[in-house]
C-alpha positions in Angstrom: 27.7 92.1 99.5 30.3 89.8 98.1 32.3 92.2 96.2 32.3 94.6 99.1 34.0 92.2 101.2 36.3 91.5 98.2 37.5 94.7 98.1 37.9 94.7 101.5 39.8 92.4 101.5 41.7 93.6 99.0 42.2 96.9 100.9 43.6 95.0 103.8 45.9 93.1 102.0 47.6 96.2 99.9 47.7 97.6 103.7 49.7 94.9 104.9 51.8 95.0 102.1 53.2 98.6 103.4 52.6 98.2 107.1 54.1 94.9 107.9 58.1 95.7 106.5 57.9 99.2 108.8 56.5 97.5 111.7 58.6 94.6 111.3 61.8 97.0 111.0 60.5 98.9 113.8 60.5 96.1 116.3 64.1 95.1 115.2 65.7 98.2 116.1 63.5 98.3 119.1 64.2 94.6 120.4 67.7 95.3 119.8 68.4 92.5 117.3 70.0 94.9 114.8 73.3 96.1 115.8 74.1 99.1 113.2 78.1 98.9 111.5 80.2 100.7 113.7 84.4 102.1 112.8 86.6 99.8 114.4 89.2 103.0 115.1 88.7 106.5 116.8 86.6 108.6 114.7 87.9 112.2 115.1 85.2 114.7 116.1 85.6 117.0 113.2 87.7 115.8 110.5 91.2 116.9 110.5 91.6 118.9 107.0 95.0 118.5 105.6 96.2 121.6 103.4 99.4 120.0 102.4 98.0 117.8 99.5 100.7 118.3 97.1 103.2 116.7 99.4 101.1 113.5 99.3 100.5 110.8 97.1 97.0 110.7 95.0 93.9 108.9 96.3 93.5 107.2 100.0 96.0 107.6 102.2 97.2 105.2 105.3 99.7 107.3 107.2 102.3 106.9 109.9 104.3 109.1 111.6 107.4 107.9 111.6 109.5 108.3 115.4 113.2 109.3 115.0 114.3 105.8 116.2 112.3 102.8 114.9 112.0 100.2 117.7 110.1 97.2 118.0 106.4 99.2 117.8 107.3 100.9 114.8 108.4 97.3 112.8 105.5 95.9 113.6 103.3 99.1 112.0 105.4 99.4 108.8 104.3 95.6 109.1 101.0 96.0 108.7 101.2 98.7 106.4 103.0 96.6 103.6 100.6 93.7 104.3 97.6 96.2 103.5 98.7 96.5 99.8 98.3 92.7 99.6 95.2 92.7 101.7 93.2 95.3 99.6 93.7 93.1 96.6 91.8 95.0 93.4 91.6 98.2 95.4 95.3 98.2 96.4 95.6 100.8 93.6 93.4 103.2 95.5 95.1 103.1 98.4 98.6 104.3 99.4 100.4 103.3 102.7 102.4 106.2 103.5 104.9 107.5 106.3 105.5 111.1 107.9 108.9 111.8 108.5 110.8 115.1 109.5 114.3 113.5 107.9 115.2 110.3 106.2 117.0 107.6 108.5 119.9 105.8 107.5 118.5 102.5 108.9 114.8 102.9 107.4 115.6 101.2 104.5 116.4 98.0 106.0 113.2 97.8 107.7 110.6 95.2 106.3 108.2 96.1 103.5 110.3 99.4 102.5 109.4 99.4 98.9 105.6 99.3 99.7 105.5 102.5 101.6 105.8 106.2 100.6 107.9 108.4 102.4 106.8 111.9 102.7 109.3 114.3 104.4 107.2 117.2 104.9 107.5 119.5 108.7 104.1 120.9 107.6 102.2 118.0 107.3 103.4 116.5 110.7 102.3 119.8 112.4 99.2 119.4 111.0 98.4 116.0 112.6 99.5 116.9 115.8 95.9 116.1 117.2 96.7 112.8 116.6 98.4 111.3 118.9 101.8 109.8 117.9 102.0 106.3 118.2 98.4 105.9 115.8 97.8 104.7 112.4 95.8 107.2 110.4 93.5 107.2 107.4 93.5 110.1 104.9 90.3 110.6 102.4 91.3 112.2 98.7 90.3 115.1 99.9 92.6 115.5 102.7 90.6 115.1 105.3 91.7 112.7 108.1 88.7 110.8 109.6 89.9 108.0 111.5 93.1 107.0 113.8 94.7 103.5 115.2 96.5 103.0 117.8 99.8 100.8 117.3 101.1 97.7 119.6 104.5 96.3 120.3 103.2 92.7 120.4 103.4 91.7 116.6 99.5 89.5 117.0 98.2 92.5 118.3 99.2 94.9 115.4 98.5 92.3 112.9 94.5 92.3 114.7 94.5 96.0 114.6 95.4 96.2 111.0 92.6 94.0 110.6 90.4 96.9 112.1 92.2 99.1 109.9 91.5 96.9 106.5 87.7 96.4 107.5 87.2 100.1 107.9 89.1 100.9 104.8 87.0 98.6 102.7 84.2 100.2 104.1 85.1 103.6 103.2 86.3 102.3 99.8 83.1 100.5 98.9 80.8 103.8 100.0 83.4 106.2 98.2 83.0 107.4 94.7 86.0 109.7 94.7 89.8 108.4 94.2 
């Protein structure tokens, strides 16, 4: 009778083992004491597929469309786009800030952080983006595909906070990527 109850026992045990982590994960999600990882920007729908690839650097892109006139808005984004070359740290070689422009301006190449940022003049890829709306920060996979957007601030703090957003999600996306 002993060694029936043993193995029992044992039965219960090796039961427990498996049940106790599902119920256990089951009640987390239910009691609401897991919050899943959310994107801090706007996650498009469908993503935006780019066919334009040649005009644009290799690997993860951070684009901007550039406005004809840079005002105070505009600093502040080219800003944060040089900063997130420093920021990325080992992975800055993955990632390339770039901006959209139809021409080149005269007074772009005073602006702060120049020499961090490609410029791609292409008509083609700025009518492709379209969806986005103009005044937004956008992230562009290897493959072209534009996921994500950011919206941009005049107030300097503010843009520095939202490049935050845009830093977190890019690590995110770089850590969970295995292409470029």
């Amino acid at each position: 009778m002993s060694s029936l109850t043993r193995s029992q026992r044992t039965l219960l045990i090796v039961i427990a083992v498996f049940a106790l982590p599902v119920i256990g994960a089951w009640l987390t999600l239910k009691t609401h004491w897991y919050q899943p990882a959310t994107n801090k920007g706007v996650l498009l729908e469908q993503p935006l597929a780019l066919s334009q690839l040649e005009a644009l650097p290799e690997g993860w892109r951070v684009a901007y469309r550039m406005p004809n006139q840079c005002n105070e808005q505009c600093k502040n984004t080219l800003y944060v786009l040089g900063q997130l070359d420093v920021a990325l740290g080992k992975d800055s070689d993955r990632v390339t800030p770039i901006i959209l422009s139809r021409q080149m301006l005269p007074e772009q190449r005073e602006l702060p952080h120049w020499d961090d940022i490609v410029a791609v003049q292409s008509k083609a890829l700025i009518d492709a983006v379209e969806s986005i709306p103009f005044d937004h920060v956008f992230i562009i996979d290897p493959q072209g595909h534009v996921m994500l957007h950011y919206p941009t601030h005049t107030e300097h703090e503010t843009m520095v906070m939202e490049g935050k957003n845009i830093l977190a999600d890019l690590r995110k996306m770089l850590k969970l990527s295995r292409i470029g």
